[in-house]
C-alpha positions, 0 to 999 in steps of 0.5 A: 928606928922605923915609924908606925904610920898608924899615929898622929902626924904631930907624932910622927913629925917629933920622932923624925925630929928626935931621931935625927941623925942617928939613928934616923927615922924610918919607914917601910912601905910595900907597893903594890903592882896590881897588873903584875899582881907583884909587891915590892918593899920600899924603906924611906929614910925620913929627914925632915917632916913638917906637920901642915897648919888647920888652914893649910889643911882646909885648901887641900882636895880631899882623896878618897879610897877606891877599893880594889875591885871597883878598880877597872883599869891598870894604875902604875906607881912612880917613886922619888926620893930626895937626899 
């Protein structure tokens, strides 16, 4: 089953729990190569998920959005995934 990324994590993380095993818990990506001006579709299947604690969040740096065109210089993306 693929995931809508669009809900709470708490969410998400109790369908990857449900669907464990079969059928799984997916998710589908589109990666974006700006200096290519190329996509790529990318499918993640989801094993283990866990949803971080209100203290876990408050150490994390916050990131913010750069619209594209205030980007100047070319970015590259790298994958990895984990079996």
């Amino acid at each position: 089953a693929h995931l809508d990324l669009r809900q709470p994590a708490w969410a998400l993380h109790n369908k990857v729990r449900a669907l464990a095993g079969w059928p799984g818990a997916r998710v589908r990506l589109l990666l974006e190569d700006q200096a290519a001006g190329s996509h790529t579709p990318l499918e993640l299947s989801l094993l283990r998920t866990r949803v971080p604690e209100q203290s876990d969040l408050q150490q994390l740096p916050l990131r913010r959005h750069v619209p594209r065109s205030t980007v100047t210089s070319s970015t590259s993306t790298s994958t990895s995934s984990t079996s």
